[in-house]
C-alpha positions as CSV (number, residue, x, y, z in Angstrom):
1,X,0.0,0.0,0.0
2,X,3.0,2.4,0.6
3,X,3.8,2.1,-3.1
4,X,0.8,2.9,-4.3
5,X,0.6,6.1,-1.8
6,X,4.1,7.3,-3.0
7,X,3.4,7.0,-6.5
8,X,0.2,8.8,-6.5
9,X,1.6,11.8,-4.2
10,X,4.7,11.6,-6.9
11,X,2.7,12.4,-9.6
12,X,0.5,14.6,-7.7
13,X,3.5,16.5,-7.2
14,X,4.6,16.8,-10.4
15,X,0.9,17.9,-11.6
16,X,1.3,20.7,-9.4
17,X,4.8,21.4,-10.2
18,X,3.9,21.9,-14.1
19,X,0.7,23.6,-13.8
20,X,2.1,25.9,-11.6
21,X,5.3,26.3,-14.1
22,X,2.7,26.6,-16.8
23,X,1.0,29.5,-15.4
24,X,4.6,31.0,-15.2
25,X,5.6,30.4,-18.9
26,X,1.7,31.5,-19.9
27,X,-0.1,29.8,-22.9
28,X,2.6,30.4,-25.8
29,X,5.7,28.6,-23.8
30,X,3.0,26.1,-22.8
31,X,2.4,25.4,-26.4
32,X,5.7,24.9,-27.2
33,X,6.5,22.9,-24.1
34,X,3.7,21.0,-25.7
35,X,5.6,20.6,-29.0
36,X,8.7,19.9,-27.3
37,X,7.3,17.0,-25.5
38,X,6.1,15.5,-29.1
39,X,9.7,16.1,-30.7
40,X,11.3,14.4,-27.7
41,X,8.6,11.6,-27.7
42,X,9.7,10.8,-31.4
43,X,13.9,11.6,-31.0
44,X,13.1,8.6,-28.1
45,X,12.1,6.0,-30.2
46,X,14.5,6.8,-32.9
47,X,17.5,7.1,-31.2
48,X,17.3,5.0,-28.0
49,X,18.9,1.9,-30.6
50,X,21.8,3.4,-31.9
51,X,22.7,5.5,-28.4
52,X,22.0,2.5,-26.8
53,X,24.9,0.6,-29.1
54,X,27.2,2.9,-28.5
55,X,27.0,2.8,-24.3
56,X,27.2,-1.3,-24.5
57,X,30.2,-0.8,-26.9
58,X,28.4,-1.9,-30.2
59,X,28.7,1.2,-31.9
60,X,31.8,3.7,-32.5
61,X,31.3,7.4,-32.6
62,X,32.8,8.7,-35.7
63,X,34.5,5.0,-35.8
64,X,36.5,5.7,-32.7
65,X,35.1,6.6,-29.6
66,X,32.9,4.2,-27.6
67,X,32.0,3.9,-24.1
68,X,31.2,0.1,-22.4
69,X,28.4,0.2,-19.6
70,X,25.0,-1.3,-18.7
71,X,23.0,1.7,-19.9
72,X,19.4,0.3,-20.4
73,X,16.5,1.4,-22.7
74,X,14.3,3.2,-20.2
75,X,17.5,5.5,-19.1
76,X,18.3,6.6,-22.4
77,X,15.1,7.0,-23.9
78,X,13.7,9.3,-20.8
79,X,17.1,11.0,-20.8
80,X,16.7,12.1,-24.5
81,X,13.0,12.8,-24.0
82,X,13.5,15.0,-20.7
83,X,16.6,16.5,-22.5
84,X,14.6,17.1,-25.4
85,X,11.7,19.0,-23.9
86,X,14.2,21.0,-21.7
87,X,16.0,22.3,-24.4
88,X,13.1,23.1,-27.2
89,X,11.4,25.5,-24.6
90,X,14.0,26.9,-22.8
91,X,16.1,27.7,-26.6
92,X,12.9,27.9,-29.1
93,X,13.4,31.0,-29.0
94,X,9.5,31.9,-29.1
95,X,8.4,34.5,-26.3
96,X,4.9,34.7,-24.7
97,X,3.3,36.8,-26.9
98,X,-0.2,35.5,-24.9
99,X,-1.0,35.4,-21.8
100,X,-4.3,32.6,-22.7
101,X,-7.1,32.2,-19.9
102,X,-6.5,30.4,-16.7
103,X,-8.4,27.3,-18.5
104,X,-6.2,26.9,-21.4
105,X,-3.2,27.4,-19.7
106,X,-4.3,24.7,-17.0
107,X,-5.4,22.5,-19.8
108,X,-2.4,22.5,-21.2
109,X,-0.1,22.2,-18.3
110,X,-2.7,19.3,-17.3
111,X,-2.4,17.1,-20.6
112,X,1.2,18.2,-21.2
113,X,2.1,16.1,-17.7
114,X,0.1,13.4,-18.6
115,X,1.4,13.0,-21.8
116,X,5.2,13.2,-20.4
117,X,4.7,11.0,-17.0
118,X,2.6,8.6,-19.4
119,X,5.3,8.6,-22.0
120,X,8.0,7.8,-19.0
121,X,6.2,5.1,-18.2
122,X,5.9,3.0,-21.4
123,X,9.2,3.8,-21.8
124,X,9.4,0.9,-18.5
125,X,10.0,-2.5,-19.4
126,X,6.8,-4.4,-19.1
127,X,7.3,-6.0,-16.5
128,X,8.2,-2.6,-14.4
129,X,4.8,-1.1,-16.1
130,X,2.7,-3.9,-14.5
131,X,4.3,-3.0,-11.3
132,X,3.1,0.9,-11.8
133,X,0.0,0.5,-13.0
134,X,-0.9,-2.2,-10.0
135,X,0.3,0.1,-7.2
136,X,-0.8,3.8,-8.2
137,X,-4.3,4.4,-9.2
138,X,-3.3,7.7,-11.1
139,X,-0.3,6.4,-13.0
140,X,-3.5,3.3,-13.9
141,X,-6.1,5.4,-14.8
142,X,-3.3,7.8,-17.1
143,X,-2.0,4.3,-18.5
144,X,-5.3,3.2,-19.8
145,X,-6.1,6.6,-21.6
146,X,-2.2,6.7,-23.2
147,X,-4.0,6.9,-26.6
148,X,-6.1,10.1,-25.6
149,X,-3.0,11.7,-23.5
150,X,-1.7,11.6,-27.1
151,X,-4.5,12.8,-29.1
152,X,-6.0,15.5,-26.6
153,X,-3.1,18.2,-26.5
154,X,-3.8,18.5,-30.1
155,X,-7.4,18.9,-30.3
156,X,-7.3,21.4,-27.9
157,X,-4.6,23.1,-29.2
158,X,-7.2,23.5,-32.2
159,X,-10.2,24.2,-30.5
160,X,-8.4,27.0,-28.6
161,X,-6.7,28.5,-31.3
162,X,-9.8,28.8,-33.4
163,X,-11.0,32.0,-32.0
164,X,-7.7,33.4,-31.8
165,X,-6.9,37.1,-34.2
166,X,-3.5,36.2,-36.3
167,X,-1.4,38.8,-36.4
């Protein structure tokens, strides 16, 4: 039962961390946190093979350098995916030209955690995943909507741009 406590106030935590952060960045940072967090989802997939060959040895760097250790999947994949995100919103570039409402910058903030602490997880071997998702009830109930923690931060990225004057 302590497991399933320490999870839950984990990602309760980090809820409130990011929708807290979000109201800091406002709606445009938001949006490009949200962008980031797609970018890092797909550099993930694509490069946790060959990163992963060159930490076991399997792969040279520009045919000469190479580093031997027990690196596993889930490491480099969430290190290239937090490392991704970090670096697309703090260097994008793009300033906060709008400030948004309090809902669509909550919204955001809301579905952009999801989508990241759902991405870290089934970036877990399976049988660590079964572990999660049988002792926390949040990480559970954001594990069997993964689809819609994918699909949602676009749709309403639409549906709250629609009314918005272009400049």
């Amino acid at each position: 039962m302590g497991h399933a406590i320490s999870w839950d106030l984990l990602i309760l935590i980090f809820f409130i961390v990011l929708v807290a952060y979000g109201f800091l960045m406002q709606r445009d940072r938001t949006v490009v946190t949200m962008i980031a967090i797609y970018v890092g989802l797909v550099l993930a997939s694509i490069l946790v093979s060959p990163v992963q060959q060159f930490f076991t040895g399997d792969k040279a760097f520009l045919n000469q350098v190479f580093i031997r250790s027990n690196t596993n999947a889930f490491t480099i994949q969430t290190i290239i995916f937090l490392a991704t995100i970090f670096l697309v919103t703090a260097k994008s570039g793009i300033e906060a030209k709008s400030n948004g409402s309090m809902l669509e910058i909550l919204g955001f903030s809301f579905l952009n955690g999801a989508l990241i602490i759902t991405s870290i997880i089934f970036f877990m071997d399976p049988a660590r995943q079964d572990y999660v998702h049988a002792t926390s009830k949040i990480a559970r109930f954001l594990m069997n909507y993964h689809v819609w923690w994918l699909i949602l931060p676009v749709i309403f990225l639409i549906v709250t741009g629609w009314n918005k004057k272009t400049e």
